[in-house]
Structures are given as C-alpha cells and as structure tokens.
N, C-alpha and C positions, 0 to 999 in steps of 0.2 A: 535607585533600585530598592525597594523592598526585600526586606529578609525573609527566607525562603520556611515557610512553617514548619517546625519542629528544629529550626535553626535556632544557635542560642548567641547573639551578638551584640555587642552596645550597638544604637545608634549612630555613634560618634566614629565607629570603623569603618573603615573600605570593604566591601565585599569583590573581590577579581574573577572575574568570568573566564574558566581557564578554555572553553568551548563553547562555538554558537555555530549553530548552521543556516537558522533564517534569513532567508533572502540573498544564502550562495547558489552560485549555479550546482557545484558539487552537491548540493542540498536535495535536487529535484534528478539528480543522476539518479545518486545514491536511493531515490524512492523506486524510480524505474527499474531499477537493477533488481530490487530485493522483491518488488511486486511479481516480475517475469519468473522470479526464480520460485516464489510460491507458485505462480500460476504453471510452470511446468510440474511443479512436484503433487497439482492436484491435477494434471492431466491432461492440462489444455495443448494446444498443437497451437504455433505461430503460421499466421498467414504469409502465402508465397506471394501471394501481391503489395500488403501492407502490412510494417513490421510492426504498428499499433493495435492489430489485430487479432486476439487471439481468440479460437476457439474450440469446444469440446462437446461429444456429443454423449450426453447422461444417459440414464433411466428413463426421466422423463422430459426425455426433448433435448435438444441443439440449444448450446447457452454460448452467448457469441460475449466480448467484451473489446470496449475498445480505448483504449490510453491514449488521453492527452497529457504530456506533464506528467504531472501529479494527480491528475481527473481520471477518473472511467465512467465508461455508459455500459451499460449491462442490460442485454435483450435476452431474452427467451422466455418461455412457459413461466407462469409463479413457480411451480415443483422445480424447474430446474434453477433459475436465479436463487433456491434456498437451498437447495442442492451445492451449487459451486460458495453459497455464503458458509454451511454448515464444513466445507472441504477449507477453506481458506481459514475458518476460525481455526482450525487442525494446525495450521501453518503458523498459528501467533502473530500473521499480520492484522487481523480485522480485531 
C-alpha cells in the first residue's frame, strides 16, 4: 500500500486500514439509502409500482430517475435533468 499524500511515514512501517467499504454488500445499501434520502429532500415521490423509481415533476418538465445499485438513469427535458443535478448538488451528494 502506498502512503497516503500529505502522510508522513518511513517506508519500513505498516500502515493499518482501520475502515474499508469496497466491495461490501453494506457498501451499495449504504449508497441507496443516502441517494433515496437526497432524492426525497429535492422532491422526488417514489414509484407505487417500482421502488427503483423515482420521480418529480419541475419547472421545466417530468424528470423520472431510476436506481440500479449504485447506478442511475436520468430521463427527462435537458432543463429538467439540470434542474434535479443543480437540487442534488444542494444535497452534497453529487
């Protein structure tokens, strides 16, 4: 492992990883969880049919998104898909 820039250590030391999340399952909750939770605090409504679903309708136009994972796809008008980016950066997730 390489030491971490602005770290100051011999080479000849251990460095102990007291935390890692890569590649746990709690890894890709924990994304879902915090994403749903920005995505109600900018407005979106969860689909009654599919709970990867969610959407809102802006200003300018109906902006639908939809979660796999840790993925999303993002439909709607340009104005609106800048719209729910410019609300989500608000959130400190994007």
């Amino acid at each position: 492992m390489d030491i971490p820039p602005g770290m100051e250590a011999d080479k000849d030391k251990c460095l102990t990883l007291k935390k890692a999340t890569y590649g746990l399952v709690q890894t890709d909750r924990k994304v879902y969880v915090k994403l749903v939770e920005a995505l109600k605090s900018c407005g979106f409504k969860g689909s009654q049919v599919d709970p990867s679903l969610w959407i809102k309708n802006t200003s300018s136009g109906i902006a639908l998104i939809a979660i796999d994972v840790d993925d999303c796809l993002t439909i709607g008008t340009h104005e609106a898909i800048n719209e729910v980016i410019e609300s989500l950066k608000d959130t400190r997730l994007v």
